[in-house]
C-alpha positions in Angstrom: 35.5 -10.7 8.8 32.7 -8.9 10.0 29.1 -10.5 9.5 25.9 -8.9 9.0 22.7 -10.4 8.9 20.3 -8.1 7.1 18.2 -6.0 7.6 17.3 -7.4 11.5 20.8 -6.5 12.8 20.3 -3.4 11.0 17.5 -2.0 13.1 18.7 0.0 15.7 21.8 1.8 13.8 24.1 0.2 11.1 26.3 3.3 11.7 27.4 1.1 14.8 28.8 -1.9 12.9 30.3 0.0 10.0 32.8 1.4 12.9 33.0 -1.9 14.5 34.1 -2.9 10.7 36.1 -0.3 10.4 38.3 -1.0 13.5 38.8 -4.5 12.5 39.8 -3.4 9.2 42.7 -1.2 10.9 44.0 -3.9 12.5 44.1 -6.2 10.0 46.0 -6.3 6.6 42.5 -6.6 4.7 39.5 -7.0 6.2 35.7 -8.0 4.6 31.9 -7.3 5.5 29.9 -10.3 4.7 26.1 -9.4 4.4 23.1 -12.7 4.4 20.1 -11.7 3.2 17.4 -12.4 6.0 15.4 -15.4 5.3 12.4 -14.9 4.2 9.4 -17.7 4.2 8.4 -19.2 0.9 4.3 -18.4 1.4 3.9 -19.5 -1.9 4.6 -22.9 -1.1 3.0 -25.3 1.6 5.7 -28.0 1.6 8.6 -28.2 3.6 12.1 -27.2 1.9 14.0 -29.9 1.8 17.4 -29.3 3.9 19.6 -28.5 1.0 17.0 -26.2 0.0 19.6 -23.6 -1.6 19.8 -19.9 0.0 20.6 -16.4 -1.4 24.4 -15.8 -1.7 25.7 -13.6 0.5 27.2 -10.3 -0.5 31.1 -9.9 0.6 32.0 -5.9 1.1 36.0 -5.2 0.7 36.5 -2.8 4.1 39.7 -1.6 3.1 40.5 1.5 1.1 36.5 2.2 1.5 35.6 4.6 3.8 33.2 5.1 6.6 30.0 6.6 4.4 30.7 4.9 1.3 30.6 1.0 3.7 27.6 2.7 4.8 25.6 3.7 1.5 26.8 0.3 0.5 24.0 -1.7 3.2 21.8 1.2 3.2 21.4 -0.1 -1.3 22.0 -3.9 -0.1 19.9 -4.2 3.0 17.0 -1.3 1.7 18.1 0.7 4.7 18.4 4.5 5.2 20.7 5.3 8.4 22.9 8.2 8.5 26.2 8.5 9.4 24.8 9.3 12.9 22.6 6.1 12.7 19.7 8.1 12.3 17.1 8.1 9.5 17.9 9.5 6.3 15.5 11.8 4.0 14.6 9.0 2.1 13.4 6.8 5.4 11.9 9.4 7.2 9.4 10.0 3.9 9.1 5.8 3.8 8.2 5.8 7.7 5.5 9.1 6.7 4.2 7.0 4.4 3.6 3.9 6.2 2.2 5.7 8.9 -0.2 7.6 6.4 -2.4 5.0 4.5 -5.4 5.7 3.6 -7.8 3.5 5.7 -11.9 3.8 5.0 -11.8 2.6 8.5 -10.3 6.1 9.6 -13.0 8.3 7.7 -15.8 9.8 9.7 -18.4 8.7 7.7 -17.5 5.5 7.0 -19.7 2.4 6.3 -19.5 -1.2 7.3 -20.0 -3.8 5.5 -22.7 -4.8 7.9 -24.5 -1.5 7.6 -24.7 -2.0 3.7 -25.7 -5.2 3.9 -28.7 -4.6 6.5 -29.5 -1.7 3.9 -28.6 0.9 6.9 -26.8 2.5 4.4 -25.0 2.6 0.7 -21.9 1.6 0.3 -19.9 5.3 -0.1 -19.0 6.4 -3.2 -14.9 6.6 -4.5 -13.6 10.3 -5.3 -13.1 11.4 -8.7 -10.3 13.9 -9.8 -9.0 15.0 -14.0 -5.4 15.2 -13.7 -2.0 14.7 -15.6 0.0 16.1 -12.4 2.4 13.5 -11.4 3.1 15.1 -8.3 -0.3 15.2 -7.3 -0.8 11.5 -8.5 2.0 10.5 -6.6 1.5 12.4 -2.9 -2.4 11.8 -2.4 -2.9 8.3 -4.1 -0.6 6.3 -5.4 1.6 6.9 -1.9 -1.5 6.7 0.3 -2.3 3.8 -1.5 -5.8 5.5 -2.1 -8.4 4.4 -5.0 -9.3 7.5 -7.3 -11.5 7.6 -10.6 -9.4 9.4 -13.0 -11.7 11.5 -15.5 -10.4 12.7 -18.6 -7.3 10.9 -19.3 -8.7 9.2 -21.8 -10.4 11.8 -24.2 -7.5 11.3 -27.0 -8.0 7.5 -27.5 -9.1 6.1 -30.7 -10.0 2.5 -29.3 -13.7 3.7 -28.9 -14.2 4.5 -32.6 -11.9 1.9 -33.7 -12.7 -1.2 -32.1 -16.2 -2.1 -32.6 -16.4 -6.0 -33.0 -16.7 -5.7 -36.7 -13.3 -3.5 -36.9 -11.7 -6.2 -34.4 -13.1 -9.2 -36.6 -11.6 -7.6 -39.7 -8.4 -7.1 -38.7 -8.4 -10.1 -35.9 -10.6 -12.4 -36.6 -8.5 -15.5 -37.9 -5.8 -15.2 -34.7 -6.0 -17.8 -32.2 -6.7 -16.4 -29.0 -6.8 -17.9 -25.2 -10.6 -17.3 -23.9 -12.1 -18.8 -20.8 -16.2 -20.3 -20.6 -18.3 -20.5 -18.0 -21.6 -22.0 -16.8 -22.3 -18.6 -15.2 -21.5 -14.9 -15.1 -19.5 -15.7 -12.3 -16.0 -15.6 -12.7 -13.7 -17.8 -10.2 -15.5 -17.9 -7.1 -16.0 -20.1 -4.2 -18.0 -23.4 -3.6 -18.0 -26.5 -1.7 -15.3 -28.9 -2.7 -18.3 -31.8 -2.5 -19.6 -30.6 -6.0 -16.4 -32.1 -7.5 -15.4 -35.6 -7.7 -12.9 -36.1 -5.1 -11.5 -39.1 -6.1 -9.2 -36.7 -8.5 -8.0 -34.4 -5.8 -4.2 -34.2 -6.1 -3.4 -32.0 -3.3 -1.1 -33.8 -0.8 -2.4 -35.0 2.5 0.5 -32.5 4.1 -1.0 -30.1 2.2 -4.2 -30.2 3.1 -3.9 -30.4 6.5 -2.4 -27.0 6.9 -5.2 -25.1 5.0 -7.9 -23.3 6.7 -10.7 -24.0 3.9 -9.9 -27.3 2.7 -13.5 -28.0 2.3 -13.8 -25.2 -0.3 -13.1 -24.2 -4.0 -11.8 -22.1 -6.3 -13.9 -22.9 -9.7 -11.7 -21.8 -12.7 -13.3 -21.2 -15.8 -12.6 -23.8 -18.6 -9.8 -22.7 -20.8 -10.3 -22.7 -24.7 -8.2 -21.7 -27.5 -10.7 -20.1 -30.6 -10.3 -18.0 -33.5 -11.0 -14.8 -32.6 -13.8 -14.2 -35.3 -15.1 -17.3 -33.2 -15.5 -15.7 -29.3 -17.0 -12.6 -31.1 -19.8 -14.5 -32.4 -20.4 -16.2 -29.2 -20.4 -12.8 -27.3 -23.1 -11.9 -29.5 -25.3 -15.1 -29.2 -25.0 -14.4 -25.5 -25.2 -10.9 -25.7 -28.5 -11.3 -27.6 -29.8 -14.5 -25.6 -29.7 -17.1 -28.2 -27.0 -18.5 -25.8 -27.8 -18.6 -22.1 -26.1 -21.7 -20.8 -22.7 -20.6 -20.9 -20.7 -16.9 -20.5 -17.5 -16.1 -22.5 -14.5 -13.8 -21.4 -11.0 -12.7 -23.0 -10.1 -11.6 -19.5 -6.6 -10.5 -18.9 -5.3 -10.9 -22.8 -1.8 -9.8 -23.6 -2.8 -6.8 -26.0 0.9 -6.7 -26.8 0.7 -10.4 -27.7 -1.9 -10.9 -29.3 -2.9 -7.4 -30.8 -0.5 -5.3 -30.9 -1.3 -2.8 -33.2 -4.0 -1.9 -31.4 -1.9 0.0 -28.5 -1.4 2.6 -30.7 -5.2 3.3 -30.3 -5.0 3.8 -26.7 -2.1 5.5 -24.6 -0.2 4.8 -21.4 -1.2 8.1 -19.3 1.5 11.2 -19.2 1.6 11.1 -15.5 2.8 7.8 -14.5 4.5 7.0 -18.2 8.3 6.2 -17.4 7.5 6.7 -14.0 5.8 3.4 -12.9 6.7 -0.1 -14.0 4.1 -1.3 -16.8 4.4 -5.3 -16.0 0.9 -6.3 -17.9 -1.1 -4.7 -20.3 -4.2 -6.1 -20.8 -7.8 -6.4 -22.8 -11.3 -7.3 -21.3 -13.6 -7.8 -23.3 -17.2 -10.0 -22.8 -20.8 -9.7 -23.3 -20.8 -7.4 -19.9 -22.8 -10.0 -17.4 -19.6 -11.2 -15.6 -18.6 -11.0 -12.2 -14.9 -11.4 -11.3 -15.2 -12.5 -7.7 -13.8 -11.1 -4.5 -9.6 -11.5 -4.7 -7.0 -9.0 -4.9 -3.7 -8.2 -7.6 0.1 -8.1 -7.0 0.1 -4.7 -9.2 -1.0 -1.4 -9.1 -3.8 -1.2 -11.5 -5.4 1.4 -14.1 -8.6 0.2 -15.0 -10.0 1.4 -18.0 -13.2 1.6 -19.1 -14.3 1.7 -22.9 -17.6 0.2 -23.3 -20.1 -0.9 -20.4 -19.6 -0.2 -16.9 -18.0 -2.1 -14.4 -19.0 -1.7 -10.0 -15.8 -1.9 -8.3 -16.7 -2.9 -4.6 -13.3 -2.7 -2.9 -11.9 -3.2 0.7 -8.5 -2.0 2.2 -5.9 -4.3 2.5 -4.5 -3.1 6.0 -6.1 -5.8 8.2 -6.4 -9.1 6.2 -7.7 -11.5 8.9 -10.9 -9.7 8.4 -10.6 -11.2 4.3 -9.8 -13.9 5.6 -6.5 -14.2 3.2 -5.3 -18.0 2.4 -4.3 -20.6 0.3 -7.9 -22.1 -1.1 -8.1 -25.1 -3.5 -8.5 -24.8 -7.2 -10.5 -26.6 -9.5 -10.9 -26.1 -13.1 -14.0 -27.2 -15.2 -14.1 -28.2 -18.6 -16.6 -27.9 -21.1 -18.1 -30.0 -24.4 -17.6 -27.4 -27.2 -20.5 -28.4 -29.2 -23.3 -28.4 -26.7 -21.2 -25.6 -24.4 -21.8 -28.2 -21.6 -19.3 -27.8 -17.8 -18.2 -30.9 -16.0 -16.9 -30.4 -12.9 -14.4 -32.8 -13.5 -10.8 -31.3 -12.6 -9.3 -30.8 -9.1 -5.7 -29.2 -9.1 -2.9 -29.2 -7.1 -2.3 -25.9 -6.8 -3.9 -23.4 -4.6 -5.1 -19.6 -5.2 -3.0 -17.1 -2.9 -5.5 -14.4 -3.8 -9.2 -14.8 -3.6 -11.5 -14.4 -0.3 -13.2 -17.0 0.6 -16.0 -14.9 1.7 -19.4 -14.5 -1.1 -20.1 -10.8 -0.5 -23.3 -10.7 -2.1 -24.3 -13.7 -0.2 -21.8 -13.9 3.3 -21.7 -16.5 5.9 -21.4 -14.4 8.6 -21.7 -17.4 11.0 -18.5 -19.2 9.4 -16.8 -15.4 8.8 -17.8 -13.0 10.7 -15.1 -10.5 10.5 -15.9 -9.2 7.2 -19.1 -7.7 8.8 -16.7 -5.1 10.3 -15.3 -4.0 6.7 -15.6 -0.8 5.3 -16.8 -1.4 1.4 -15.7 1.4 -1.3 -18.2 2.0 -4.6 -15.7 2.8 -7.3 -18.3 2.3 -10.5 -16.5 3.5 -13.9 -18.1 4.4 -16.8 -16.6 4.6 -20.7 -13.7 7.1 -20.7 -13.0 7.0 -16.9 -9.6 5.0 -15.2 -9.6 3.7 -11.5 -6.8 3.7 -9.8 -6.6 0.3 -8.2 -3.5 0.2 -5.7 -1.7 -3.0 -5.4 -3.3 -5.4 -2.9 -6.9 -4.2 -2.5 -9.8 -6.4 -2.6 -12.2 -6.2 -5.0 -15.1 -7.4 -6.6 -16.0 -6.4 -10.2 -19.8 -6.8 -11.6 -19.6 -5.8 -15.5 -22.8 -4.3 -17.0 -22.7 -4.4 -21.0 -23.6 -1.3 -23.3 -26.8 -1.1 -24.5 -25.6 -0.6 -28.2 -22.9 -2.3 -28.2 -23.9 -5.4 -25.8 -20.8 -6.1 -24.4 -18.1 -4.7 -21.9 -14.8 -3.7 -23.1 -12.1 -2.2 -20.9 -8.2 -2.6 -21.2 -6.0 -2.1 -17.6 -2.4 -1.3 -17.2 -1.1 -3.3 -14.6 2.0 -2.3 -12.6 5.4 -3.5 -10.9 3.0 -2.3 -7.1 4.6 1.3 -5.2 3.6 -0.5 -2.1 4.2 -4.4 -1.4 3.7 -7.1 0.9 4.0 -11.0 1.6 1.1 -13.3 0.9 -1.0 -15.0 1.6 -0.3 -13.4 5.2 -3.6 -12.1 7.1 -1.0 -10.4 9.4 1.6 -8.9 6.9 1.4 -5.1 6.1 2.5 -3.4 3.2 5.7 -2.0 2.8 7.9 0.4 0.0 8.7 -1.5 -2.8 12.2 -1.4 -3.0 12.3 -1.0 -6.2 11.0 2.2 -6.0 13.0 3.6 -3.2 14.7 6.2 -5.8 11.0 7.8 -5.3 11.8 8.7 -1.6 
């Protein structure tokens, strides 16, 4: 039995131990290559394992009757290798390594901005690119590769949704559904703040816990959560929309369209050039009365924003140097709220932790507490009705909606998907990497 721990072992050239396998299997009646997945660190949780804490089966390879390349392209689909019989790369690994090597970075363009310089008012922040296509090709070798955001112009010029889903059209057809809304006491949507504006005394967060995070003395506010008729949140855009509300701000952010309005994604279209190519995981509706700002964090998914009514400022930053984000885990809290007199409490510490917000206010930093983001490079991607950005996987962003002036709110829907290009978090230090599951793309 010949034992292979993947893929560290597998570095230099696996060519080497599929002979070594080989030999063993010609001196032995039958002869088996056992592969162990290489541990990998549970980031998404702060407490220890305990010491039973179960591990990935191993996979068992049966050496004999097998021969040398077919052992071989066996690890290279189990271990997400790409050796050669010679041990050297493969096609398919010398396109990954191209591609690793040839991110996109707003650091590496001449003209680029910091973060500093834009907030000194030495200069804008520079503007994303904008490009019509429906060339997959194109789509995939200069963006979605590169891991580059693009504002995509025309792909939306044959959807209904804009004719067909005024509030009125949505009330009539949805207005009695139940649906899952979120309120807040301000535009802003799941920010930071000081954990001394909630009552301690319900924190649940271990003691372990706490000691290993970096901003324990800090928050993530979550909006409070309501369940209302449809018909309901409409009319309470509109009384904020109009001002007769202005204590409180309402959101269907994120809201399964598939779940809860189905019928309606016949209105809109998945676009020709990544359809059956990319992973749809989420598709999603946003709608509000266009005064909401959704806070600097980044997504899991490569992302299609797009835009119906209202405009929404995309500020992003890269995702290839994370200390400068300052990536963590950062305490959640949730507040709740009196539906009669749309009043918030601060009343609700979690135990959980967000793995994907900064705790860094752009629009108001404390440079003396996190310097680093002064040496960002912002990227403007502002999207108006009928554009789409392109939003790879992992990016930060901040996103300031602005309502339409006839139709007072800000609607948008986003197709979120399985990301091209992945990586561990929260881990400042971790780059990204091929997805594996798209390694039939090399």
């Amino acid at each position: 039995m010949v034992v292979i721990q993947s893929p560290t072992h597998l570095n230099r050239n696996p060519a080497e131990w599929v002979k070594l396998s080989l030999k063993s299997a010609d001196s032995l009646q039958s002869c088996s290559l056992v592969i162990y997945p290489r541990p990998i660190k549970d980031r998404t949780c702060l407490l220890s394992p305990p010491e039973t804490y179960p591990s990935v089966p191993p996979t068992v390879l049966d050496l004999t009757g097998n021969s040398f390349s077919q052992i071989l392209d066996a690890i290279n689909s189990i271990c997400h290798t790409f050796r050669t019989d010679s041990g050297s790369l493969s096609p398919a690994g010398l396109h990954k390594e191209y591609i690793l090597n040839n991110l996109y970075s707003v650091h590496n363009q001449d003209d680029h901005v910091t973060f500093e310089d834009t907030l000194t008012k030495k200069a804008p922040v520079p503007q994303c690119g904008r490009i019509s296509t429906d060339n997959w090709n194109s789509f995939y070798n200069n963006y979605l590769s590169s891991s580059k955001p693009i504002i995509i112009t025309g792909a939306m010029d044959k959807w209904q949704a804009k004719n067909r889903w005024s509030n009125d059209a949505l009330a009539d057809r949805y207005g009695n559904k139940s649906v899952h809304v979120k309120l807040s006491p301000t535009s802003d949507y799941e920010g930071i703040e000081s954990v001394t504006l909630w009552n301690k005394s319900n924190l649940r967060i271990p003691d372990k816990v706490l000691e290993k995070l970096p901003y324990a003395d800090l928050v993530v506010p979550r909006p409070a959560p309501v369940n209302m008729k449809f018909a309901e949140f409409l009319a309470l855009v509109e009384k904020i929309a109009d001002g007769r509300i202005s204590n409180a701000s309402a959101y269907l952010e994120y809201s399964s369209i598939r779940q809860y309005f189905p019928e309606l994604e016949a209105d809109i279209g998945e676009p020709e050039f990544i359809r059956h190519r990319l992973k749809l995981r989420h598709l999603n509706m946003w709608l509000s009365d266009g005064n909401t700002v959704g806070k600097l964090h980044f997504d899991p998914y490569d992302n299609l924003l797009c835009q119906i009514d209202g405009q929404k400022e995309v500020i992003l930053f890269e995702p290839h140097n994370n200390q400068n984000m300052y990536e963590a885990h950062i305490p959640e809290a949730e507040f709740s709220v009196n539906h009669t007199d749309l009043s918030f409490k601060r009343s609700k510490l979690l135990e959980s932790t967000s793995m994907v917000m900064s705790p860094v206010d752009i629009k108001s930093p404390d440079v003396k507490r996190f310097p680093r983001i002064m040496k960002t490079a912002p990227l403007n991607c502002t999207i108006s009705p009928g554009e789409m950005l392109f939003m790879p996987a992992f990016w930060w962003h901040e996103v300031q909606s602005y309502p339409d002036p006839k139709a007072a709110r800000n609607l948008a829907v986003n197709f979120w998907y399985e990301p091209f290009l992945h990586k561990e978090y929260p881990c400042p230090a971790c780059n990204l990497t091929v997805n594996p599951y798209y390694h039939h793309l090399l």
